[in-house]
C-alpha positions in Angstrom: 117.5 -11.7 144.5 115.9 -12.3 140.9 112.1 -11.4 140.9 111.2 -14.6 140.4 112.1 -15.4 143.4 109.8 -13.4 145.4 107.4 -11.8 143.2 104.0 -13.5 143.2 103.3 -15.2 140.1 99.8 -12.9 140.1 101.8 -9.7 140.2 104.0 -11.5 137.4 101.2 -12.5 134.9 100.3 -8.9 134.9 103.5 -7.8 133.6 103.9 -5.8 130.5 107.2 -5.9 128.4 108.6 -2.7 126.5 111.1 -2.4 124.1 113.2 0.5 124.1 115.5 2.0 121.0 119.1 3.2 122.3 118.5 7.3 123.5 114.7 6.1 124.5 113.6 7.4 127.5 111.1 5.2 130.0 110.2 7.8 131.6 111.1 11.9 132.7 111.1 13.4 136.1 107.8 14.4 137.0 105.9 11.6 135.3 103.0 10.0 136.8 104.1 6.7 138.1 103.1 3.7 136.9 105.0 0.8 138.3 108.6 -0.5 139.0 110.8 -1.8 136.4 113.1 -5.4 135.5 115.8 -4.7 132.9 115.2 -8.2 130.9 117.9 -7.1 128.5 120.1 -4.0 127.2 120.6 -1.5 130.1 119.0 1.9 131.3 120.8 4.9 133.2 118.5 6.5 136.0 119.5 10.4 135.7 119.0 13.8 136.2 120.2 17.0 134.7 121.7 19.8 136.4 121.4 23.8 136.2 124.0 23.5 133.7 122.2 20.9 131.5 124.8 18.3 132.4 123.2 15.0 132.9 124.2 13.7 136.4 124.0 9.5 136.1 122.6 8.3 139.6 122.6 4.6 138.2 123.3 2.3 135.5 120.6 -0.6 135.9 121.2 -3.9 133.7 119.6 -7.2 133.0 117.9 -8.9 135.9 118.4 -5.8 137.9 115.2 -3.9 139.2 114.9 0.1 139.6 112.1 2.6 140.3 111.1 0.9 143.6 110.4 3.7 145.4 107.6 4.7 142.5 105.6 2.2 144.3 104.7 4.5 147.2 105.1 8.1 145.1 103.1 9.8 142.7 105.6 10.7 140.5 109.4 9.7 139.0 112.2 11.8 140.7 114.7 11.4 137.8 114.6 10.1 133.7 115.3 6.6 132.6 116.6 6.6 129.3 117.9 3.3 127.3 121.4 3.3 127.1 121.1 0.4 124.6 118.7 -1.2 122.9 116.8 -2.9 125.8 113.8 -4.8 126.7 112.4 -3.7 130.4 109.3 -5.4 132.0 107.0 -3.2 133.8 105.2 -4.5 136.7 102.3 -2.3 137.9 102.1 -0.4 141.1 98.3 -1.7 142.0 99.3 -5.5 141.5 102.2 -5.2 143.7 100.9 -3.2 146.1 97.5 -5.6 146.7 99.8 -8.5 146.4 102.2 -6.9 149.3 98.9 -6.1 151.5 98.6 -10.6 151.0 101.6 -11.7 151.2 104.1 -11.0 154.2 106.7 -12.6 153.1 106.9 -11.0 149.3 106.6 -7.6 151.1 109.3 -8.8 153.3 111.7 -9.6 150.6 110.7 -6.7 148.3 112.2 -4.6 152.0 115.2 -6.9 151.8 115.9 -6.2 148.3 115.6 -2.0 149.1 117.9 -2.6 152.1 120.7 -3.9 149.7 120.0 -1.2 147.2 120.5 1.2 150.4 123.8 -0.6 150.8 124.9 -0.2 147.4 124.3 3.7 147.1 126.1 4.3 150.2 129.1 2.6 148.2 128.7 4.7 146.0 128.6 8.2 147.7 131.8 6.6 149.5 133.4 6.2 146.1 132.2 9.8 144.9 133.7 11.5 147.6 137.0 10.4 147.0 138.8 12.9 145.1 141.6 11.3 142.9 140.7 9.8 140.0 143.3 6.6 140.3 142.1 5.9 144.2 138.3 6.1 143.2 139.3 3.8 140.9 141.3 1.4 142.8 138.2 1.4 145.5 136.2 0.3 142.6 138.3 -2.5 141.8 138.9 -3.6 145.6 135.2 -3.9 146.2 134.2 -5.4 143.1 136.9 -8.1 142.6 135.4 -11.7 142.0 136.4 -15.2 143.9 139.6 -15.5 142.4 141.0 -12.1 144.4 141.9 -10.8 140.7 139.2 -10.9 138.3 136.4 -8.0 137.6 133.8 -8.5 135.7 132.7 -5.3 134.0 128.6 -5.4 133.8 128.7 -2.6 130.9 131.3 -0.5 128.7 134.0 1.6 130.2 131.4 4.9 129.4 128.9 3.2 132.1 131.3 2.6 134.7 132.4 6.2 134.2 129.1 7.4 134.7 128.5 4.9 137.8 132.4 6.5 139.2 131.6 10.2 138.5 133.9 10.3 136.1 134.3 11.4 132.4 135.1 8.3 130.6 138.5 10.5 129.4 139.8 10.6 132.9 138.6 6.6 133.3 140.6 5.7 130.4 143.8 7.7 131.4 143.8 5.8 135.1 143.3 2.6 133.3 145.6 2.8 131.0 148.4 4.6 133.5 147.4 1.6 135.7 148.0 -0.7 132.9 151.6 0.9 132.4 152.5 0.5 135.9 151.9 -3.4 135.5 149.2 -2.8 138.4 146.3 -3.9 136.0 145.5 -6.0 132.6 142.4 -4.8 130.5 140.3 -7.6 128.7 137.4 -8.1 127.3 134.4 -6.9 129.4 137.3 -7.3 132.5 140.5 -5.8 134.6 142.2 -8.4 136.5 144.9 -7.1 139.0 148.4 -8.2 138.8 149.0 -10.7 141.0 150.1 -10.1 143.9 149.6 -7.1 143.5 146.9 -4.5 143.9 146.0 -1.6 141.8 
C-alpha cells in the first residue's frame, strides 16, 4: 500500500528528501536511527557484510517501496543501505510517525498491515534461499512472480539485483537463464522473462 495512502499528511509535510550518488550509503549498521525510508526513485540494497568481507544483500528496495520500519522502535540500524543507483529516498522521521501512530488507529493499523506483508515476503524468500539448485531457485522465482497473463515477469531491477535478491552470483543467474533460454523453457526481454507457453520453466 503506497504511503500516501495511510500516512498522515502531518507525518508527510515533515518529510525530508535525499539524493543519493550510485555506491552512497544511507546509512551503516550501528547508526543512530533516524526514521524510516520511501525509495521515490533509483533503488537501495539493505545489506550486511560477513566475516569474510562478503557483502550478504538482505533486500533490494525500489521506488514506492518502504524499508527501515523496524528503526521506528530501535535505537540503531541493524544493516547498511547503500544506493545501488542514483536514487532519491524520502525520509520520514521516527518522532512524527510515532506521535502520529499514538493519534491515529487506523494509520498505526495499516503501518502493522504493511509489516505483516513484508513478513510474508521474507519468508519467500528464505524459502527460495534454501533451495539448493540454482535452475529450481530460479524456476520458484519465476512461478511466484509471474503476472496476470500466467507468462509474463516483470523484472523490477537488473539481472545483478535479482541475483542478489536469489543468493546467487549474477554468473550462476545468467548461466540458468540462458540454459533456460536454450531449452525453449524461457524468452529474455527487456526488463522481462516470459515462459514459453504452455510451458513452465
Amino acid at each position: 500500500m503506497p504511503v500516501k495512502d495511510w500516512l498522515p499528511a502531518a507525518v508527510r509535510a515533515a518529510s525530508v528528501d535525499r539524493r543519493l550518488k550510485s555506491g552512497e550509503a544511507l546509512f551503516r549498521l550501528g547508526d543512530k536511527t533516524v526514521g524510516f525510508y520511501e525509495i521515490v526513485a533509483g533503488r537501495v540494497r539493505l545489506a550486511r557484510v560477513d566475516r569474510a568481507g562478503h557483502e550478504i544483500v538482505l533486500h533490494v528496495a525500489g521506488p514506492g517501496e518502504t524499508f527501515a520500519e523496524a528503526s521506528l522502535y530501535s535505537n540503531s540500524y541493524h544493516c547498511d543501505a547503500i544506493a545501488s543507483t542514483n536514487a532519491v529516498v524520502r525520509i520520514y522521521p521516527k518522532a512524527a510517525v510515532l506521535a502520529a501512530f499514538d493519534k491515529d488507529r487506523a494509520a498505526a493499523q495499516a503501518f502493522t498491515a504493511t509489516l505483516a506483508r513484508q513478513v510474508m515476503k521474507l519468508r519467500t524468500r528464505i524459502e527460495q534461499r534454501n533451495i539448493r539448485s540454482a535452475r529450481e531457485r530460479v524456476r520458484h522465482y519465476l512461478a511466484l512472480n509471474v503476472g496476470a497473463d500466467g507468462r509474463t515477469v516483470e523484472l523490477a531491477g537488473t539481472l545483478k539485483d535479482l541475483a542478489a535478491e536469489l543468493g546467487l552470483s549474477h554468473e550462476a543467474l545468467y548461466r540458468t537463464l540462458a540454459a533456460l533460454e536454450r531449452a525453449g523453457a524461457i524468452k529474455r526481454g527487456k526488463g522481462k522473462i516470459t515462459l514459453a507457453r504452455g510451458r513452465k520453466a
